[in-house]
Every structure is written in structure tokens, then in C-alpha cells.
C-alpha positions in Angstrom: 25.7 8.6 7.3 22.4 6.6 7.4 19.3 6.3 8.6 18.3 5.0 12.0 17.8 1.4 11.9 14.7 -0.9 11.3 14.0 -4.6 12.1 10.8 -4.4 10.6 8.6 -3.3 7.8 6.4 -1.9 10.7 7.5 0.7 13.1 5.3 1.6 16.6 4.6 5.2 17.0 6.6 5.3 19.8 9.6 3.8 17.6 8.8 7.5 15.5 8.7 9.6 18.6 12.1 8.4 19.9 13.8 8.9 16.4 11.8 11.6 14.8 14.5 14.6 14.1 17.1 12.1 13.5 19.6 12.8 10.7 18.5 11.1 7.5 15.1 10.2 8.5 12.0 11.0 6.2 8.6 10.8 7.4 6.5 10.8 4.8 2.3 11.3 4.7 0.9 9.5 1.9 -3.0 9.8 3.0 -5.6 9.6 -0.3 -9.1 10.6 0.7 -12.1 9.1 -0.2 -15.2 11.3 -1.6 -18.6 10.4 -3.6 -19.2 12.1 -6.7 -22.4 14.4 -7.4 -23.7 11.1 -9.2 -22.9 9.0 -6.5 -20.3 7.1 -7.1 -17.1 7.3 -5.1 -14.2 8.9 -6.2 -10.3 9.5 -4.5 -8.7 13.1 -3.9 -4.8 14.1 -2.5 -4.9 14.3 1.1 -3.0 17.0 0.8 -4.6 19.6 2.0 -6.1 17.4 4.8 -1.6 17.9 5.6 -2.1 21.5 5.5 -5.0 22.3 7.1 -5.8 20.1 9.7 -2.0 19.1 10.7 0.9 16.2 10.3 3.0 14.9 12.4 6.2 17.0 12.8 8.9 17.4 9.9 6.4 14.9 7.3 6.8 15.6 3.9 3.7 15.0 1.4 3.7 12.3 -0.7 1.3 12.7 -3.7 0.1 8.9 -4.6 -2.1 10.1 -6.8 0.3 12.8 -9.5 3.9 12.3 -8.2 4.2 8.4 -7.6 2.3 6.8 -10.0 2.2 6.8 -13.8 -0.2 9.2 -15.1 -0.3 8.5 -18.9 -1.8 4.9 -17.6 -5.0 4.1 -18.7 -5.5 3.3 -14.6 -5.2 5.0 -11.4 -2.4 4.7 -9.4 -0.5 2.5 -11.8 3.3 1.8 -10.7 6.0 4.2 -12.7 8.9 3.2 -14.0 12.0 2.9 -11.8 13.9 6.0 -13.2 10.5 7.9 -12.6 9.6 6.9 -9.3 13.6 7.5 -8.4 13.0 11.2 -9.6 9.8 11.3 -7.6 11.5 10.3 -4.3 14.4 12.3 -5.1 12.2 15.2 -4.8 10.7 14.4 -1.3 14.5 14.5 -0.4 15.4 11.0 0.0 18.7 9.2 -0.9 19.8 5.9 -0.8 21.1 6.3 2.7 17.8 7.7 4.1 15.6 5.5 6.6 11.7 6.4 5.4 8.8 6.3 7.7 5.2 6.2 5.9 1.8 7.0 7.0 -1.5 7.7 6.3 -4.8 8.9 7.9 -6.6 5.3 7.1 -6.0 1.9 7.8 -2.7 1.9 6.2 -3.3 1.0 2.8 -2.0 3.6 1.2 1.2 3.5 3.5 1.5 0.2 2.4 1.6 1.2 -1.4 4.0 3.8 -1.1 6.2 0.6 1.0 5.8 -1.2 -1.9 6.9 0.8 -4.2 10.2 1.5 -2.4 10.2 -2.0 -2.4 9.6 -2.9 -5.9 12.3 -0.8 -6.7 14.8 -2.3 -4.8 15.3 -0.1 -1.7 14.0 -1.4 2.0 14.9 0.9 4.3 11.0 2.1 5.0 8.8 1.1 7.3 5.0 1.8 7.7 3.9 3.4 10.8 2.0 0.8 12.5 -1.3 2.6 13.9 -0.7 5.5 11.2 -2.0 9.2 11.8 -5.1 8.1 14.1 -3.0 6.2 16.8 -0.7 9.3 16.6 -3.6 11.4 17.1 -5.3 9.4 19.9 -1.9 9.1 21.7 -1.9 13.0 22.1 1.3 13.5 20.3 2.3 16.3 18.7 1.6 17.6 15.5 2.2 20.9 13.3 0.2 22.4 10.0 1.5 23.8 7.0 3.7 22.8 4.1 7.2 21.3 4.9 10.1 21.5 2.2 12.1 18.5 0.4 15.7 19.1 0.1 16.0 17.7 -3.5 18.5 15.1 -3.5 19.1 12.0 -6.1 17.5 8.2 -5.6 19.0 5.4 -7.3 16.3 2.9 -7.7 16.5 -0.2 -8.6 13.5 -2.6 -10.4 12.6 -5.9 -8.7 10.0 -6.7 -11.6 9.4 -10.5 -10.0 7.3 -7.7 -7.7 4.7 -7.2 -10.4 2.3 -10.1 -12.0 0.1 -9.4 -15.1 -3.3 -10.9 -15.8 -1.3 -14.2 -17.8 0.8 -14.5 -14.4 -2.9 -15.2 -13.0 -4.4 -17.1 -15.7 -1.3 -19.3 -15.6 -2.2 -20.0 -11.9 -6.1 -20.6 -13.0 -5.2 -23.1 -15.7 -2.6 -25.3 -13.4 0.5 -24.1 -15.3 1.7 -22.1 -12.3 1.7 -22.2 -8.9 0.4 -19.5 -6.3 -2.3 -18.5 -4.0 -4.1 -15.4 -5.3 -5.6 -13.0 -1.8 -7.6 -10.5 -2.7 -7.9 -7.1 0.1 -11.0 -5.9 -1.0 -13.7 -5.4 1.8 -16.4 -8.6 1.9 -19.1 -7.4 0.1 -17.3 -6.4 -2.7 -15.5 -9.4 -2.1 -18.8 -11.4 -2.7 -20.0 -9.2 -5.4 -22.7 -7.8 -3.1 -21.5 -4.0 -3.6 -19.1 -2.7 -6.3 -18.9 -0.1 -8.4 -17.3 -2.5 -11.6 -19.9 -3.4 -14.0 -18.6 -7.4 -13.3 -18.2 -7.4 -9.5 -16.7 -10.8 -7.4 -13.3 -11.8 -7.8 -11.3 -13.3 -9.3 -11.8 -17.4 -9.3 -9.4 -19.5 -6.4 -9.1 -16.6 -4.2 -9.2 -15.9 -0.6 -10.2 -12.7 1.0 -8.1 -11.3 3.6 -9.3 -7.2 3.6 -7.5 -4.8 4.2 -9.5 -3.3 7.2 -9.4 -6.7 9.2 -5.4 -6.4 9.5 -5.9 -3.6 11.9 -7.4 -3.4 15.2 -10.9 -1.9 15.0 -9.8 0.5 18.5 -6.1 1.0 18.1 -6.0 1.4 14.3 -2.6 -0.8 14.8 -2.0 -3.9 13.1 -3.9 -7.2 14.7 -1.5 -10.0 16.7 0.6 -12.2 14.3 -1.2 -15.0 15.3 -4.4 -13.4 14.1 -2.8 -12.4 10.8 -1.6 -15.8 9.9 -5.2 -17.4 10.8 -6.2 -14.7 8.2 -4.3 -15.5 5.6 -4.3 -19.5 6.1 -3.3 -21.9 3.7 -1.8 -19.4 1.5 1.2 -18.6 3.4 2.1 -22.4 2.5 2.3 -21.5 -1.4 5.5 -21.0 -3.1 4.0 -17.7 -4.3 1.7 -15.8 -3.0 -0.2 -12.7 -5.3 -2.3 -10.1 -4.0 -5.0 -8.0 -5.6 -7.9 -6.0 -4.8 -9.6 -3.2 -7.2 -6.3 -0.7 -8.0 -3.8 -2.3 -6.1 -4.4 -0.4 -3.3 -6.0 -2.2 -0.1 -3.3 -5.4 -1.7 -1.0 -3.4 -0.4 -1.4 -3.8 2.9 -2.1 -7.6 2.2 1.7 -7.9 0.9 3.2 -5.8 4.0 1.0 -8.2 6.0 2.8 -11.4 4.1 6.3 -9.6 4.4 6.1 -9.2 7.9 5.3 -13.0 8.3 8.5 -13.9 6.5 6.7 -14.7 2.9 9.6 -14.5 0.9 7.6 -14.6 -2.6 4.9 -11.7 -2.9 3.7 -9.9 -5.8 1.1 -7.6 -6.5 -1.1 -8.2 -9.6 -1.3 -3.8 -10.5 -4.2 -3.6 -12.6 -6.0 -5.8 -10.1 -9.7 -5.9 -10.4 -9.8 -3.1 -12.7 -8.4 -4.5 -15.4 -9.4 -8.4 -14.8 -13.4 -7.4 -14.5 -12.7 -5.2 -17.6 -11.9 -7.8 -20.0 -14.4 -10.3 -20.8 -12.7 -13.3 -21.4 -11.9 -13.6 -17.8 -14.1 -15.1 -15.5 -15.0 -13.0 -12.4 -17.0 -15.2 -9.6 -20.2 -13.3 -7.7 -21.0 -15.1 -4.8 -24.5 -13.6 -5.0 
């Protein structure tokens, strides 16, 4: 038996409603919250005890972004495992390779969109984000329930789609004219610029457009903007043979790449150490428009 059925990369909330209890479904909540430190700067926690406490839709499992589906011993956060990791990770939220999975989060979508990709870099596309996330949920009175909900342990065959992931030479191969590709980067405008930032080098990285995260989504709805509206956003880029998406972890690119999925890009990768690692090494040029 298998999961219900998706045409899309992005399901409605209603979509959820209609299927939610269905045999081989797994909705999973893969919220991150954002915090400042006691000197300031920001820092990231597991939303999961937002899950327990203040409530999830019905029957979602946690997702832990943070411990469980990314690689630790990295020297940077959120830093993709390896495919016989992650496939133990997801095994453990009770997922098989028959299962149709359902992400959210309590954000824009972002970190929906990493746990998508993810599933995707590994070679399984049977997920979908939930277009809207937890807030439309919410504001569309629907139910919800608190507490912890069990896996069923189960085993995940997954398989690696490495032409998902670029390194910094994939980009400095664009930068020098060896390669072809449009880079987008998801962070939000002013760090875009360079105005704000919490990286000792802030801008971005030369050649790049910015298409961030929080302007794929409707400012009232929380859902995702018209099609039309996305491919203004992304422009000339969805003309490139390749298109490669960054931001500062790989994060907020995420939803960039979903975005350029669900447009029919059929060449999208995500460039994991992202600003992060690019601003960190001083050979590479970083471009402040301030």
C-alpha cells in the first residue's frame, strides 16, 4: 500500500484536511525557532517544545532539523548527513519508501522546505510542503492536538542524488566563466546588501540575485505568492541551464529551490555551506552593496 497521491511539491491545507488519517501518510513538524543570545546575537533552538506545548496539527510527528537530520560532527549547522544516516533518521519518524510525507513549519516555510530537500537529495519525492504551513492551519480554525506523538520505527532506503549539492569550486567555476549557472541567494535584503549580518564579511556572493525567502509567501495568508509573481521573482535565472541557491546555512535556499521545482526548473542545487562557509574563507570575494 502507498501513500495518497501528490501532483505537487506543495499541498493546500485543505489537501491535508481531506487526507489526514490516511493509511501511510506522515505529517511531519519541522519548525526551528529563532532566539537572541544574552549578547545579542541570534541564535536557533528545536521547536519542539513549541509541538508540545502549544499544539500541532493532529497525528504530526517531530522532526528535529537541528540533532536528528543533519550532520552533527560538521563544523556547520544544519549540514546535510549522509544518505545511510538521514535514511536511519526517517526510519525513525516511521516512514518507508511507500509513505506519502507532508511537512510543515510554524514560519514561512523554510525549514519545510529543507527537510523537502533532503527527501529529495536523497532520492525519494513523495513529500510535499504544506503550502501556508502551521499559521494558515491555525488562522483557518482547524484542529489541532498537544503532546508527543510516537513513530512506528520502520526502515528508509535512501538514495543519494549528489548533482543536489554544489561546493564552493562548483561556484567559483561559475565566477570564472568555466561553468554555467545562475547563483539566487534567499537571504532577507539587507543582509542581502550587507546592511545587517551577523558574518564578519557580509553581502553576497558576486553575480547573484536575491529572491528571499519571506517574499515567496503572501504577507496575509502565509501561502505561497501566484506563479506568475514567483517567476517575476526569480527572472532571468529560470533561463540558466543550472540554477544554485544559497543563503547563510542553506536554510531560507531552501525554499528558493522548492520555489524553482514547482516552476518545472529541472536543474537545482543547493550550495550547503552557503554563506557560512564562502564569507569565512578569505580568498573569496563577498560583494557589500553598502
Amino acid at each position: 500500500m502507498t501513500g495518497p497521491s501528490l501532483a505537487s511539491p506543495l499541498v493546500s491545507t485543505q489537501w491535508l484536511a481531506d487526507y489526514l488519517g490516511s493509511d501511510e501518510l506522515v505529517v511531519l513538524d519541522a519548525s526551528v525557532l529563532p532566539y537572541q543570545n544574552p549578547n545579542g546575537k541570534p541564535g536557533l533552538i528545536s521547536g519542539h517544545e513549541q509541538y508540545l506545548l502549544s499544539g500541532h496539527i493532529p497525528g504530526a510527528i517531530f522532526a528535529d532539523l537541528i540533532d536528528e537530520l543533519s550532520d552533527t560532527d560538521a563544523k556547520l549547522p544544519f549540514t546535510h548527513q549522509s544518505a545511510d544516516a538521514f535514511a536511519a533518521a526517517v526510519g525513525a519518524l516511521g516512514i518507508d519508501n511507500e509513505t506519502t510525507v507532508v511537512i510543515y513549519d510554524a514560519s514561512v516555510g523554510q525549514w519545510a522546505s529543507r527537510l523537502w530537500w533532503l527527501f529529495r537529495a536523497n532520492g525519494y519525492d513523495r513529500v510535499a510542503v504544506l503550502d501556508g504551513g502551521y499559521t494558515k492551519w491555525l488562522a483557518e480554525d482547524r484542529a489541532v492536538e498537544v503532546g508527543h506523538v510516537e513513530a512506528t520505527p520502520t526502515t528508509f532506503v535512501a538514495t543519494a542524488r549528489p548533482e543536489s549539492w554544489v561546493t564552493s569550486e562548483d561556484i567559483e567555476a561559475i565566477l570564472d566563466g568555466s561553468a554555467r549557472g545562475a547563483l539566487v541567494c534567499g537571504l532577507p535584503p539587507k543582509e542581502f546588501s550587507g546592511e545587517e549580518g551577523s558574518r564578519a564579511r557580509k553581502g553576497h556572493i558576486p553575480g547573484s540575485i536575491n529572491v528571499p525567502a519571506g517574499r515567496l509567501v503572501d504577507r496575509e495568508t502565509n501561502a505561497s505568492i501566484p506563479e506568475a509573481d514567483l517567476r517575476a521573482a526569480f527572472g532571468p535565472a529560470l533561463d540558466e541551464d543550472r540554477v544554485i541557491a544559497y543563503c547563510a546555512l542553506g536554510i531560507a535556499a531552501s525554499a528558493d529551490a522548492l520555489a524553482l521545482v514547482r516552476l518545472g526548473h529541472r536543474n537545482v542545487a543547493l550550495y550547503d555551506g552557503s554563506l557560512a562557509e564562502w564569507s569565512a574563507n578569505a580568498r573569496l570575494e563577498v560583494v557589500s552593496l553598502v
